[in-house]
Every structure is written in structure tokens, then in C-alpha cells.
DOMARMI-140103 format. One record per residue (C-alpha): x, y, z negated; residue in three letters. Coordinates in nm, 4 decimals. Example, Ala and Ser with C-alpha at 12.3 -4.5 7.8 and 13.67 -1.06 7.14 Angstrom:
BEGIN
xx:yy:zz:r
1.2300:-0.4500:-0.7800:ALA $
1.3670:-0.1060:-0.7140:SER $
! end
This chain:
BEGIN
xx:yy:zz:r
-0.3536:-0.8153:-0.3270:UNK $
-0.0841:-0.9385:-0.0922:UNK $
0.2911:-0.8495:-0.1747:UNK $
0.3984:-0.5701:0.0475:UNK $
0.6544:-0.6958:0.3777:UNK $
0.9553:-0.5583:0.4920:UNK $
0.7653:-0.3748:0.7728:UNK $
0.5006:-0.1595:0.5723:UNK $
0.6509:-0.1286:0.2007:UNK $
0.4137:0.0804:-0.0552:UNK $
0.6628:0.3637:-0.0692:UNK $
0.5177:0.7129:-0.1916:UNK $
0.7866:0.8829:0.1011:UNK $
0.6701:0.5621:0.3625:UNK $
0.3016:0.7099:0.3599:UNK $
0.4075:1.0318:0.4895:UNK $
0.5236:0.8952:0.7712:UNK $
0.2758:0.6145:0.8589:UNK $
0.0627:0.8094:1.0903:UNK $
0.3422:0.9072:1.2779:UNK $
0.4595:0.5236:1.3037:UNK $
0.0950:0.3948:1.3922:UNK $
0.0864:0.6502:1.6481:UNK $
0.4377:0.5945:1.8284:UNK $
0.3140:0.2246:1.8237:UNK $
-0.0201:0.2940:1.9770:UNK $
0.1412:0.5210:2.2481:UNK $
0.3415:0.2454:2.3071:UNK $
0.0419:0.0037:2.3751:UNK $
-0.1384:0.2602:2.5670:UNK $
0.1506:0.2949:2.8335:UNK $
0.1728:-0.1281:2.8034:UNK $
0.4799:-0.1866:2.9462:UNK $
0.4573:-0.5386:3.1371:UNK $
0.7774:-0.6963:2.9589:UNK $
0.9709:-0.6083:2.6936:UNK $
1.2930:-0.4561:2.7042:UNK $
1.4209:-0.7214:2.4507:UNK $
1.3567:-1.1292:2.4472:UNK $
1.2848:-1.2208:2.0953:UNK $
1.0541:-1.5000:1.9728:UNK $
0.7447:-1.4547:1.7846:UNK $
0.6923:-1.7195:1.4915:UNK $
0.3748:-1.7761:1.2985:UNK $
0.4646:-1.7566:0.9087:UNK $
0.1248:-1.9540:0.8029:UNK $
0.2707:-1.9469:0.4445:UNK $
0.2855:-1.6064:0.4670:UNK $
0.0428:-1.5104:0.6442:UNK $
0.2535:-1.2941:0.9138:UNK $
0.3394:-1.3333:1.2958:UNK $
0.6946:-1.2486:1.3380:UNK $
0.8853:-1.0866:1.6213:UNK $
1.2464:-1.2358:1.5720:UNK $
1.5552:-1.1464:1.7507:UNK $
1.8259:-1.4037:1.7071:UNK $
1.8470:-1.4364:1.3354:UNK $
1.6813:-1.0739:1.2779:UNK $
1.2628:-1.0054:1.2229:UNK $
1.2458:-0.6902:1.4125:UNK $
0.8447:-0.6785:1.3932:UNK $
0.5835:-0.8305:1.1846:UNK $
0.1726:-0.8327:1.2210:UNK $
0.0244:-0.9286:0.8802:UNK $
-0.2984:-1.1387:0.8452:UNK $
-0.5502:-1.3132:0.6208:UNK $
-0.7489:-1.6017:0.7039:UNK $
-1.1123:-1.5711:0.7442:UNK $
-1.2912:-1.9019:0.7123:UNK $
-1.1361:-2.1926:0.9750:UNK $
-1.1993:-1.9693:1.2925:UNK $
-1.1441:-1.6066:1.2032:UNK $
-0.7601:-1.4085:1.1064:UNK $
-0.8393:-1.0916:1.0276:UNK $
-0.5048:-0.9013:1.1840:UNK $
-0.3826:-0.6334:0.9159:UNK $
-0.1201:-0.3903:1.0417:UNK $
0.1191:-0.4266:1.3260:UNK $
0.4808:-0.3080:1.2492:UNK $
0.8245:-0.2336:1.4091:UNK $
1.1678:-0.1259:1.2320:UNK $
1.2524:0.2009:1.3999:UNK $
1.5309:0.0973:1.5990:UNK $
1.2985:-0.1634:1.8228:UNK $
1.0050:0.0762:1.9186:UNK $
0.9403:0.2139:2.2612:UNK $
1.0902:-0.1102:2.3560:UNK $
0.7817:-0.3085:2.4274:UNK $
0.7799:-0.5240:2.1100:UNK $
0.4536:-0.4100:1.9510:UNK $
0.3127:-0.4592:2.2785:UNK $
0.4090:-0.8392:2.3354:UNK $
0.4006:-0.9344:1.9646:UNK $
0.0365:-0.8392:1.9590:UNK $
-0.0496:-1.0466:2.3723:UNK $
0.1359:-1.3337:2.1994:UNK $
-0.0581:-1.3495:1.8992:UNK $
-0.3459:-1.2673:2.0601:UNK $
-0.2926:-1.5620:2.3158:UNK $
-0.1904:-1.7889:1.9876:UNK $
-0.5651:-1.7377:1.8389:UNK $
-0.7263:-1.7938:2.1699:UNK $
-0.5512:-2.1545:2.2096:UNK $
-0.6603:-2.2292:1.8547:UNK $
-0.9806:-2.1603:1.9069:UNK $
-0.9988:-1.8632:1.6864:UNK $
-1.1742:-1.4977:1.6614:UNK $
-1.0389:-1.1819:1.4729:UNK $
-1.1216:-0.9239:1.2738:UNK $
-0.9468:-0.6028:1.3216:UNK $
-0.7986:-0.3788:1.0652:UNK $
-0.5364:-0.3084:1.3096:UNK $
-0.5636:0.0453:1.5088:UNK $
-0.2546:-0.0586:1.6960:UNK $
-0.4628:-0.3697:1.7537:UNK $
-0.7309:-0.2157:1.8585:UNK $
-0.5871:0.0102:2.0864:UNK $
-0.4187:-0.2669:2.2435:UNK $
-0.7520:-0.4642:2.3530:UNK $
-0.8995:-0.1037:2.4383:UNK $
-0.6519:-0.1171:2.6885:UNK $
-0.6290:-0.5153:2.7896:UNK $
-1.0090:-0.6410:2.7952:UNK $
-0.8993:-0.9466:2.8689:UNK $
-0.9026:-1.0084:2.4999:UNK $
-1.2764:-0.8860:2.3787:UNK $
-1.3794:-1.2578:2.3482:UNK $
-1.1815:-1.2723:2.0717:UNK $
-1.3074:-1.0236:1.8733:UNK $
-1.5680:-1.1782:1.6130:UNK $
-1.8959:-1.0005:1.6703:UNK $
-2.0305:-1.0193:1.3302:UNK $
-1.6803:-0.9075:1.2085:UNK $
-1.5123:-0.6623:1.4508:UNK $
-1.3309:-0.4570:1.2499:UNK $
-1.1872:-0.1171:1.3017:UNK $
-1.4348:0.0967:1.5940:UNK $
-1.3078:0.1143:1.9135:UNK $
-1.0853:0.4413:1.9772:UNK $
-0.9888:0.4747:1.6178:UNK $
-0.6520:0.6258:1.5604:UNK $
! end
């Protein structure tokens, strides 16, 4: 089990309201705005295991994964503190990391509905999905 992050603690009050963050994200995703509101840099935490959206000294986003052999991440959860959503950041944290595991080579597994939603929307970025390990179905919410 992987210590909970700053971006999706196990918090009995957090799970009432994780359906309504997951949704505001994929909303976001679904209306894709072409760039982001805000210019932040998006660093790969291999230690950790997260990709982080960082604004000047701050994370402001975070999307969690697990490595799956030498050419799979299986992407967990895609996140955004409050005050950064609608902004674009869920949508260009998940074309960067996206665009990270294509140069590398890489597939995923998605666990992801923001994610998913995301490629739904960008087909560009089937290839990467792993077809003996897709993940979440396409249009889950």
C-alpha cells in the first residue's frame, strides 16, 4: 500500500467529496483547453512514484503511478488543489506525462478516469494504452 499524497489524502470527509473533484477534473479535460492558464513545470518524482505539476516552489497537481514491469506505469489518480482547477492544469499535466511515456518507450495502464477521459477525447494517445492491460473502460466516470 502506497502512503497517501498531498493531493488525495484517505480522509473519511475527503471521500465525500471525491466524485465531485474527479468530475470538475474530467469536465475540465472534456472542454481541453489548448494551454493552460498558468506556466508551471511538471517533474517526474521516480522515487516516489508521482508526476508533479509545480509552480515556482509550490506542487499544485500530482498524478500518482506504479511501475509495471520496464515498459508499463500504471497511472493512478490525477489531482489538483482547489485553487488551480478550471485552469488547464489537469489537462497539460496529464499531455505532458503522457508525451514523457511515449519518448521512453512506455505503455500504461489506466486506473485514472480523469485519464481516461482525457485520451477519450485526444486519440492521439491510444498507442499508449497497453492492450493486455488497459485499465479503466472507456467512458467511465
Amino acid at each position: 500500500m502506497t502512503d497517501p499524497t498531498p493531493y488525495a489524502p484517505e480522509h473519511p470527509e475527503r471521500r465525500s467529496t471525491r466524485s465531485e473533484d474527479r468530475a470538475t477534473l474530467i469536465d475540465e479535460v472534456i472542454d481541453d483547453p489548448h494551454a493552460p492558464a498558468l506556466d508551471f513545470a511538471v517533474v517526474n518524482d521516480e522515487k516516489s512514484g508521482i508526476y508533479e505539476a509545480v509552480l515556482g516552489d509550490r506542487e499544485i497537481a500530482g498524478l500518482p503511478y506504479h511501475v509495471a514491469g520496464d515498459d508499463r506505469l500504471v497511472l493512478l489518480a490525477t489531482s489538483v488543489f482547489p485553487e488551480y482547477r478550471e485552469q488547464g492544469v489537469a489537462t497539460e499535466l496529464i499531455r505532458r506525462v503522457l508525451d514523457d511515456v511515449r519518448a521512453q518507450n512506455r505503455t500504461v495502464t489506466i486506473m485514472c478516469p480523469v485519464v481516461r477521459t482525457f485520451i477519450d477525447h485526444n486519440p492521439e494517445y491510444t498507442d499508449l494504452i497497453d492492450p493486455e492491460h488497459p485499465g479503466v473502460a472507456k467512458g467511465h466516470r
